[in-house]
C-alpha positions in Angstrom: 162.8 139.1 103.3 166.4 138.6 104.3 168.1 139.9 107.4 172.0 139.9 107.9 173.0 141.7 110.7 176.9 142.7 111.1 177.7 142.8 115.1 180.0 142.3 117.8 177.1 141.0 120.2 175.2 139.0 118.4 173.3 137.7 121.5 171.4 141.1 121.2 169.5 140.4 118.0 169.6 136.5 118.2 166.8 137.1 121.3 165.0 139.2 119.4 164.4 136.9 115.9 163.6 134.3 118.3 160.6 135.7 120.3 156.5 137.1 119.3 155.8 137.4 116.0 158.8 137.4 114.7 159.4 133.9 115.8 156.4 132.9 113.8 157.4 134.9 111.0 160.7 132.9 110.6 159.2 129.7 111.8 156.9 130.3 108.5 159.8 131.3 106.3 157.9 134.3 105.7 161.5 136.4 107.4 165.0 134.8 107.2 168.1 136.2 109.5 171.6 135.2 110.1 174.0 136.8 112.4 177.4 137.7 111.7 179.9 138.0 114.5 182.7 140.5 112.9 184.8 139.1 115.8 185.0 135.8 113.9 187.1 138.0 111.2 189.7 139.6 113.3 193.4 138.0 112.6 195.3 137.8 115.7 194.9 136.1 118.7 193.0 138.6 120.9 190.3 139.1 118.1 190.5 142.6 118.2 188.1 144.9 116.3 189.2 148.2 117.2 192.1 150.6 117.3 192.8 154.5 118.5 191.5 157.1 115.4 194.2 158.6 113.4 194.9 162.4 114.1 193.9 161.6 117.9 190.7 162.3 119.6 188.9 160.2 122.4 187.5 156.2 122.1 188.3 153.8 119.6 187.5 152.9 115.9 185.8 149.7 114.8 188.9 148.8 112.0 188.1 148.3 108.0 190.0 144.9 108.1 187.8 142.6 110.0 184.4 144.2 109.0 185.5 144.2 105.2 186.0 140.3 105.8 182.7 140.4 107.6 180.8 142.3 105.0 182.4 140.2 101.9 181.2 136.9 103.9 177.7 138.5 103.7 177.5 139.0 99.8 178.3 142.8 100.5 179.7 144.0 97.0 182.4 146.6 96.8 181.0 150.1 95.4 183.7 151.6 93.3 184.1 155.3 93.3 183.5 157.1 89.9 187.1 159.1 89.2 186.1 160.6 86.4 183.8 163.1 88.7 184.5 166.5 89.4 183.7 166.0 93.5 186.9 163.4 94.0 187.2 161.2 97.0 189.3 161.9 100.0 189.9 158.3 100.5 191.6 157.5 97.8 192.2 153.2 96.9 195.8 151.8 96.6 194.9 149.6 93.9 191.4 149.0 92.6 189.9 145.8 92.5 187.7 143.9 90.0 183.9 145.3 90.0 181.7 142.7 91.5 179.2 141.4 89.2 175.9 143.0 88.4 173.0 141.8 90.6 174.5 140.2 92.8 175.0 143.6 95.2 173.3 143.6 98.6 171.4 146.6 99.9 174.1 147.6 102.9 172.8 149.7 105.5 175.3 151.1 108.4 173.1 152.4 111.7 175.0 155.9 112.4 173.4 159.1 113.9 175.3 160.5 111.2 172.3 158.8 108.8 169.5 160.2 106.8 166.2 159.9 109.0 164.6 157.0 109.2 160.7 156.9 109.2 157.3 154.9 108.1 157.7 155.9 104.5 161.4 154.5 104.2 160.5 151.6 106.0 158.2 150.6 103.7 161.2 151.3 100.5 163.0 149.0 102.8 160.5 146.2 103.6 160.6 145.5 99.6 163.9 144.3 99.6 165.2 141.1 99.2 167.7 141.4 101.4 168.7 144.0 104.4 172.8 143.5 105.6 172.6 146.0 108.7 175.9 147.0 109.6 176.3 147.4 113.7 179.1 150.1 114.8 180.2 150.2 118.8 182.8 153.0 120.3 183.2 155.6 118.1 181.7 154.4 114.4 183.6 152.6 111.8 186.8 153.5 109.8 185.2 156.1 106.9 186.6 153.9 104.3 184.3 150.6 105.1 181.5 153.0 104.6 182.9 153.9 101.3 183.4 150.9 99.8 180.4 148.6 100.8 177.5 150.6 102.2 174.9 152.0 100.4 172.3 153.8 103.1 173.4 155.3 106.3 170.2 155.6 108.3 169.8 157.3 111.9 166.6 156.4 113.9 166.6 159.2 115.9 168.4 162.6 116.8 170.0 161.2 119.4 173.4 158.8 120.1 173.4 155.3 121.0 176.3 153.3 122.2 174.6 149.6 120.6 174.1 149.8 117.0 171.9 146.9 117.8 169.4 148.9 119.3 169.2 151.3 116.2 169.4 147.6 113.7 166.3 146.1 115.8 164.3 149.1 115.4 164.3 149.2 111.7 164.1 145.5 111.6 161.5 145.8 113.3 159.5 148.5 111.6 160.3 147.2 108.2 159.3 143.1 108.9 155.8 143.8 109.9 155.4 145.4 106.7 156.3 142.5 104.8 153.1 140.3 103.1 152.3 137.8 105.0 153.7 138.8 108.9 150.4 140.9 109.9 146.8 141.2 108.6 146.9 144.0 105.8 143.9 145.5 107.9 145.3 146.2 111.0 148.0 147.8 109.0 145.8 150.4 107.2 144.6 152.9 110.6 148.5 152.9 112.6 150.3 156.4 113.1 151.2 157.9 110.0 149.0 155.9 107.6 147.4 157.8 105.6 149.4 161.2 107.1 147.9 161.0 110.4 148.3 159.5 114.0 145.9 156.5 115.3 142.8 156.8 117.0 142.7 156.5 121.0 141.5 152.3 121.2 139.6 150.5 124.5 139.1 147.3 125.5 137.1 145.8 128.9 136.2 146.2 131.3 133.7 149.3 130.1 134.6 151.6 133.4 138.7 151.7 134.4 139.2 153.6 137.8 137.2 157.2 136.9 137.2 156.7 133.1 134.9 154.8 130.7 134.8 153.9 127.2 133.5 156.2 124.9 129.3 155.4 124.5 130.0 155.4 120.5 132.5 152.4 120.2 129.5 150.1 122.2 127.0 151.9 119.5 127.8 149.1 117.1 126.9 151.9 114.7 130.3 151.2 111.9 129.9 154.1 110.1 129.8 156.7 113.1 132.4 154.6 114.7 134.5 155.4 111.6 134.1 159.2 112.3 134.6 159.2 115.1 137.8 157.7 114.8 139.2 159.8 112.4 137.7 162.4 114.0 140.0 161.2 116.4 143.0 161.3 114.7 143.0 164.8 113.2 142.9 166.0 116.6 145.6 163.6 118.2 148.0 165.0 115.1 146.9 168.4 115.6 147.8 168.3 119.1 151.1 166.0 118.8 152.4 166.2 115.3 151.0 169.4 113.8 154.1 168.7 110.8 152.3 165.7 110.2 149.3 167.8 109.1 151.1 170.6 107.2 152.9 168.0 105.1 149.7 166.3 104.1 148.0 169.3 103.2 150.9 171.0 101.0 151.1 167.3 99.4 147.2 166.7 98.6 147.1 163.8 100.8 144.1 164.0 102.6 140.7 163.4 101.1 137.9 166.1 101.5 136.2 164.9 104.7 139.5 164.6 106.5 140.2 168.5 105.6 136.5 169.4 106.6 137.7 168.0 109.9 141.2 169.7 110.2 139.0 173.0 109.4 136.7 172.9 111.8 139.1 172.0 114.7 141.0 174.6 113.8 138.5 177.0 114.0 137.2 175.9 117.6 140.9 176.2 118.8 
C-alpha cells in the first residue's frame, strides 16, 4: 500500500509515518508514503497557493494551478467529462487534453466535509488499493475545477469542519493501513467496534482491583467458551446502549447469527 499525501504542511504527516506501528510498517515495506509539498508547484516568487473566490465571499481558495502541477507529479490522471450526457458540466474545459492512458490512473481522494461518510466498511474498500493520493485542502477548499478533473472520492470523516486537511488525511490513513496484511495480527482484528455489526467488549488488564472496581470473576475463569459469551454478551449491550443504528442495520441486513439475536432479544425485553 501506497500513500501520497498532497499538503502545504507536510511536517504534519511526515511525524506521523515516522512513529508506532506505522514506523515498522514502512521500515518492513509492508506501507510506502511520500509527501508532496504543493508549495513546491507555485510559480512566482512568494509561492503562493491561494487567491480571494470569485463572486466574493469570506477566506481564500487553494488555486487549480499549483495543485494540478502537484497532482500530475503524483501520477494523478485527468478524468475527462462525458459531453455526450444529458446532466452537462458547469465547468466547462477551454480545450481538452489527450486522455491519459488506461491503468495507469491513481485512486484520488480530496478530504472535504463536503464528502461521502467515511466509515470501517470504506476503509476496508480503501485498504485494497494500491495506491491512496490524499489531497489536503486549507482556508476555504480547493478551486471546484481541480476536483473535477483529477479526483475520484471526496470523503468527510465526520459532520463537522476542520481547518487541517491533514487531520482528516491521517485519520483515514490511519484506519485503512492497519487493515492492510501484514501491519496487525488478523486476530486482534476480528472482535474491534463494528466487526461483525457490533461494538467491542469492555477489556481489563492488572492489577485485579483499580480504586473501587475489579475485574469481572469470568475473564480470571479461564473457562474460553463462557469468556466468549460473555463478551459478546457484552457487545450487544454496549451497541444497544451507544449505537442502537448499529443494531437495526444488522438486523434488516441478516448480519447477525442466531445466538447474537437471542441476545439482542432478550435485552430487549429486560429493558
Amino acid at each position: 500500500m501506497k500513500y501520497t499525501v498532497l499538503t502545504l504542511f507536510p511536517e504534519i504527516t511526515d511525524a506521523f509515518f515516522a512513529t508506532s506501528i506505522m514506523a515498522k510498517a514502512v521500515s518492513r515495506g509492508i506501507v510506502e508514503y511520500r509527501a508532496i509539498n504543493i508549495r513546491d508547484y507555485a510559480q512566482d516568487r512568494h509561492n503562493t497557493c491561494d487567491d480571494a473566490p470569485y463572486g466574493g465571499g469570506p477566506g481564500m481558495l487553494m488555486l487549480a494551478e499549483p495543485l494540478g502541477r502537484a497532482l500530475e507529479a503524483a501520477g494523478a490522471a485527468k478524468i475527462l467529462p462525458d459531453f455526450s450526457s444529458s446532466n452537462s458540466v458547469e465547468s466547462v474545459p477551454v480545450e481538452q487534453t489527450s486522455q491519459t492512458m488506461p491503468g495507469t490512473k491513481k485512486r484520488v481522494i480530496y478530504l472535504s466535509p463536503s464528502g461521502r461518510p467515511f466509515n470501517q466498511a470504506l476503509a476496508k474498500e480503501l485498504a485494497g488499493c494500491e495506491e491512496l493520493i490524499l489531497l489536503c485542502g486549507r482556508y476555504e477548499g480547493i478551486d471546484q475545477r481541480i476536483i473535477d478533473l483529477y479526483v475520484d472520492d471526496e470523503i468527510s470523516v465526520g459532520d463537522y469542519v476542520l481547518s487541517s486537511g491533514e487531520v482528516a488525511a491521517l485519520a483515514l490513513i490511519d484506519a485503512t493501513y492497519r487493515l492492510v496484511d501484514q501491519v496487525i495480527t488478523p486476530a486482534s482484528l476480528d472482535e474491534e467496534s463494528f466487526s461483525g455489526g457490533l461494538l467491542e467488549y469492555p477489556q481489563y488488564t492488572r492489577p485485579e482491583v483499580y480504586d473501587i472496581y475489579r475485574v469481572p470473576d469470568i475473564l480470571l475463569s479461564g473457562h474460553h467458551e463462557n469468556i466468549r459469551r460473555w463478551r459478546l454478551r457484552k457487545r450487544i449491550e454496549k451497541t444497544l446502549a451507544m449505537r442502537p443504528d448499529l443494531i437495526r442495520r444488522g438486523e434488516e441486513t441478516g448480519l447477525f447469527d442466531t445466538e447474537t439475536c437471542k441476545i439482542i432479544e432478550e435485552l430487549r425485553k429486560n429493558e
